[in-house]
N, C-alpha and C positions, 0 to 999 in steps of 0.2 A: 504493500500500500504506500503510496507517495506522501511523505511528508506534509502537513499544511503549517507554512509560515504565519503565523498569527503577526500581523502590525500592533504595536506597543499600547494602543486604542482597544484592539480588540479583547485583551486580555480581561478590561472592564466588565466586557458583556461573559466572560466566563466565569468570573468569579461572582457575578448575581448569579446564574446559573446552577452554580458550584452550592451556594447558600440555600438556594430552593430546593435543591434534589437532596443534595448530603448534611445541610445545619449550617449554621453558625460559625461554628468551631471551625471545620473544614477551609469553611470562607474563609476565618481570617490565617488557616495554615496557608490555604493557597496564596492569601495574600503578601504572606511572611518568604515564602519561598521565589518570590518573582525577583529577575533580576533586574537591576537598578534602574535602571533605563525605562521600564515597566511600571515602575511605581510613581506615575505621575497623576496628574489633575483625575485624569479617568477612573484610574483604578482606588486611587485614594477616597473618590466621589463615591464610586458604587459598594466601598465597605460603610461608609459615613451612611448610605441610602439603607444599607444590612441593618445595621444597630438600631437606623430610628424607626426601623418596620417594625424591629423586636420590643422596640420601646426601652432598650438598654440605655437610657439617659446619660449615664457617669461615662459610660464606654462613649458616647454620642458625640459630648462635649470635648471630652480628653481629645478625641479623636480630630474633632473641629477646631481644637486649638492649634495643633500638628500641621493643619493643611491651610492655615494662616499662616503658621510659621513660614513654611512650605513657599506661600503664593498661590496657593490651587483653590482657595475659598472661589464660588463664583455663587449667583442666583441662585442656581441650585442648590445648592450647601444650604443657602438659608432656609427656603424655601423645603427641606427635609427637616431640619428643627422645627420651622413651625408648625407643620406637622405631627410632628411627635408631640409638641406642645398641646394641641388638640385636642390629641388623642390619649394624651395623661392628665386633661382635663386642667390644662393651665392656660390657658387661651387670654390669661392677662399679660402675657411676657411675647405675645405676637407684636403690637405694637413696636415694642421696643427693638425688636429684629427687623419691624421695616425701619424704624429710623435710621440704625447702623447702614441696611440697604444704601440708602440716602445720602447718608454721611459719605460712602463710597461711591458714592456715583454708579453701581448696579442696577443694572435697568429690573423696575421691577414688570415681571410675565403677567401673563391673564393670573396664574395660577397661585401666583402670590396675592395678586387683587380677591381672588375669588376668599384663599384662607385668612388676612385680614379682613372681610367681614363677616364670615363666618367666628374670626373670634369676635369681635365687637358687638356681634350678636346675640353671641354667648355670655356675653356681658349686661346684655339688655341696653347696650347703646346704640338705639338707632340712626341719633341723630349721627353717630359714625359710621354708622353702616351709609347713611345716606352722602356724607360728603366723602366717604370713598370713590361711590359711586362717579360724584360729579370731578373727581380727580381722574376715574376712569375715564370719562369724556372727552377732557382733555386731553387722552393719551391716544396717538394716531395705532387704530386699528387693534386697540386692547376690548371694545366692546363689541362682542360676536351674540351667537345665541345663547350660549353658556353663562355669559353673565347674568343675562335676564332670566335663565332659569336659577341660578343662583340665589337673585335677587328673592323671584317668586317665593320660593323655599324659605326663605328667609320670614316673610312677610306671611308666609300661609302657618309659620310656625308661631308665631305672636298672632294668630287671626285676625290679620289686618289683609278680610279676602278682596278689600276694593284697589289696595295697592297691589297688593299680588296678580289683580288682575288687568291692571295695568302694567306690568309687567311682562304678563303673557302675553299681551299683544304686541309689544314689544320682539317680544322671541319672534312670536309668529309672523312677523316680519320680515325678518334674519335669515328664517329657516328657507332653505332650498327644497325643492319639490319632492326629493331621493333624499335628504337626510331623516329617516325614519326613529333615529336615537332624540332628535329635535321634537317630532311629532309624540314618540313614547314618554316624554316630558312632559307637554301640555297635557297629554291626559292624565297621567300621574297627579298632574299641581293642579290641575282642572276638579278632579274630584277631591283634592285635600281641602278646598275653595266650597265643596256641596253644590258643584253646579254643575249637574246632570245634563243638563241640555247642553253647556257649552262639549262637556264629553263626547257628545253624540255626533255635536257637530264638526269635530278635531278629528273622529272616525271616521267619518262619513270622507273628510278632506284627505285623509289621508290612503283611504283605499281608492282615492278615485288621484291620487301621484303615483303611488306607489306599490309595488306587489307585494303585498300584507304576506309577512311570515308570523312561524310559531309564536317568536319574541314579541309582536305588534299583538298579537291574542291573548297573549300572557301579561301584556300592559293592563289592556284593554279590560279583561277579564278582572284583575286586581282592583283598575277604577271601579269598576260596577258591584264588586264587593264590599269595595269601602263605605260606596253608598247606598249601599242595601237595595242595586236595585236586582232584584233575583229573578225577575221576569226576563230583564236585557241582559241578565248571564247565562241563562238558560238556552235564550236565542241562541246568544254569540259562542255558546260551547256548543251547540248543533251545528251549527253554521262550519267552524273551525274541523268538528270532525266529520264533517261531510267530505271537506274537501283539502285536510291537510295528504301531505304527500307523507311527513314523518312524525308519529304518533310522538308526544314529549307530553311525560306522564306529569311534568310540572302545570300544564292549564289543567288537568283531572284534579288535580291535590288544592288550586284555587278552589273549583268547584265543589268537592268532598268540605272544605274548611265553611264557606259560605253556607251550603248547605247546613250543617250541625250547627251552625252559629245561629240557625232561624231555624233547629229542631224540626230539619227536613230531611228525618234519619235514613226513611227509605229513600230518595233521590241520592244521599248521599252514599248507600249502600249498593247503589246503582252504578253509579260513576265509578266506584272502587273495582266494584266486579269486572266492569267495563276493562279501564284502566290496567289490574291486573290482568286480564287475559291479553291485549293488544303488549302488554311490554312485556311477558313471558318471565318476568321475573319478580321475587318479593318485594315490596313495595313498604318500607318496616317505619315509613313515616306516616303514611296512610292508618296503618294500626295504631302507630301512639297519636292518633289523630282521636279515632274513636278510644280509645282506650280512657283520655280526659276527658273526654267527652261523657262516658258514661259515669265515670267517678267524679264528675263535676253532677251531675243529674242523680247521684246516688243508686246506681244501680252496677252492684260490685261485680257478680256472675257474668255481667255481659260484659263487664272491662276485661274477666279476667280470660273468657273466650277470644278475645282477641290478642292478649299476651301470648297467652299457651298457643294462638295461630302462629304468631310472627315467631315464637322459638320454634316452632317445629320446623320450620324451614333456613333457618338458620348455619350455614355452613362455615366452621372455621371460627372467625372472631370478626365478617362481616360486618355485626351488630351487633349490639346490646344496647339493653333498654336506658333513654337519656334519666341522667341525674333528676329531671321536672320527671318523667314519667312514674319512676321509680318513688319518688319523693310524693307525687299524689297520690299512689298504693299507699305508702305510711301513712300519711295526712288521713287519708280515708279511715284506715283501719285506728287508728289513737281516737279519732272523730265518732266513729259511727257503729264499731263492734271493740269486745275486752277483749279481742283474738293480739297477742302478741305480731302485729304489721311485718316482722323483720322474721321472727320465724315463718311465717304464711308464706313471705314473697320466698323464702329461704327452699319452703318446702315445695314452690310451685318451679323454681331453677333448679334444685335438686333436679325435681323427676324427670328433666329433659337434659340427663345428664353431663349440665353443666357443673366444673369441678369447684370445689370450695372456695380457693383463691380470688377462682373470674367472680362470683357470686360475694363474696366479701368486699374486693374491690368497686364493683356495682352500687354496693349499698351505702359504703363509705362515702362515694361520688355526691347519692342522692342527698345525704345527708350534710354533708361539706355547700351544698348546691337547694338547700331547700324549697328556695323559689317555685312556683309552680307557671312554666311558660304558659302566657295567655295565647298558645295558638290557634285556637278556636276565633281570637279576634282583627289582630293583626299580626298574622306571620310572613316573616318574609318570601316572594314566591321565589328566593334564591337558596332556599332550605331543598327546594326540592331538584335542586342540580345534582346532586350526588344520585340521583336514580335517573336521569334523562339520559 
């Protein structure tokens, strides 16, 4: 096999690779092994990019002080801090990383505009979110559709739905006839707004640009969940499996959620069956679907028939039941019977000869984890990409 010369650049794009497939660790061995010439802006960038994924803050900064030293800080350096800042829930220290921006004469991206308002938001300063905004203006070619969905997001999160919806029209301005991530937007922000009509009417525009895929029905689908309308989800899931070309058991598992959520057990018993037979394979979110569901409605027997389903088909370590699932069994059982919860669930794993370990570890989860996921109301339809 012929050698392939990697350029000093390209090393960057292996070692995020390196970090995704094999850890952390790995990333920063392959980092440590490059030779010198290699460790420059790029590759220094994409361990700095490593750390603030993992949210290793001390590693983050250490690390960012290095590649100041260096000279390899650029927008993007920042622009990964403030992120991590975020998403450790410190959204007061963004500011302060654009001013530095500034101070350096770093131009700041859309993407830096989009995460300082998103922290100022965070903060409940809108009057900063709003003179962001008009700094974006100023700025040639920083405001696309992405801001104004930004914005949207922003303003439908404090339901302020008249700005937000000034905003949409904004987007919908922007948007190109083929950009259907543009179109999947407004209906998303369209029903966070309760405004079923405009939804209808963003569909309606968008399958008359564009060839509606799975993804655009799985938007679509979600809107009309959010807003209870289960007449036009009922349509829009006929309609979809009439004439999808590849079944994607994620619109089923919308519809199964919506369903039980307006205690429409048999439709949603429907769509399950359905669903299972077209994907040929177990479906083990679908089960802790109903499973809360009946242990939210108080009825144990039928939850526990659908646990005992999704273990029997169980191969390997697949699956096991999440921390919320697990943790509603207990909840129930301390709740509503003197049965000992942890020996029940204990003896219901036992008999499907799952070993004491997996089952201990299981319970510790639920327990560490007691929260009970409200997926009956709003869960994400990116929960069900592991089965598509």
């Amino acid at each position: 096999m012929k050698k392939i010369d990697l350029t000093w650049n390209n090393y960057a794009v292996q070692l995020d690779l390196v970090s995704k497939t094999k850890g952390l660790v790995a990333a920063e061995e392959f980092f440590s092994g490059l030779p010198a010439p290699a460790k420059n802006k790029y590759t220094y960038g994409a361990l700095l990019n490593c750390y603030c994924k993992e949210l290793m803050k001390d590693k983050a900064l250490n690390h960012f002080e290095k590649m100041d030293e260096l000279g390899y800080v650029t927008s993007l350096s920042f622009n990964n801090l403030m992120s991590l800042y975020m998403r450790s829930g410190e959204p007061q220290k963004v500011p302060h990383l654009v001013e530095l921006m500034k101070k350096r004469n770093l131009p700041l991206s859309s993407f830096t505009y989009y995460i300082w308002m998103n922290g100022c938001a965070s903060l409940g300063d809108l009057d900063g979110v709003e003179k962001i905004y008009e700094e974006m203006k100023t700025e040639e070619d920083q405001i696309g559709w992405q801001a104004y969905s930004n914005l949207a997001a922003i303003y439908v999160k404090v339901k302020d739905f008249e700005k937000a919806e000034m905003m949409l029209k904004e987007l919908e301005k922007l948007a190109k006839p083929r950009q259907r991530d543009a179109y999947h937007c407004l209906l998303g922000l369209y029903a966070g707004t309760g405004n079923l009509e405009e939804v209808h009417r963003v569909w309606n525009s968008l399958k008359s640009v564009s060839p509606v895929t799975n993804l655009s029905y799985l938007a679509m689908l979600s809107s009309l969940r959010k807003l209870n309308d289960i007449e036009g989800l009922t349509k829009c899931f006929k309609e979809w499996e009439a004439s999808c070309v590849s079944y994607d058991v994620r619109l089923a598992g919308v519809c199964v959620s919506a369903y039980l959520g307006h205690n429409m057990v048999e439709e949603a018993a429907l769509v399950f069956e359905g669903a299972s037979r077209k994907s040929k394979r177990p479906l083990f979110r679908f089960e802790e679907m109903f499973m809360l569901y009946f242990l939210e409605k108080r009825q144990l027997d039928a939850a526990v028939r659908h646990l005992e389903a999704a273990l029997s088909e169980v191969k390997g370590d697949e699956w096991r039941p999440s921390p919320q699932v697990v943790g509603a069994f207990l909840k129930y059982y301390e709740e509503e019977t003197d049965m000992d919860g942890v020996d029940e669930l204990y003896k219901i794993l036992k008999a499907k000869n799952f070993d004491d370990s997996w089952i201990t570890t299981c319970i510790n989860a639920a327990k560490a984890s007691p929260e009970t996921d409200p997926i009956l109301k709003e869960d994400d339809p990116q929960n069900y990409a592991q089965e598509n």
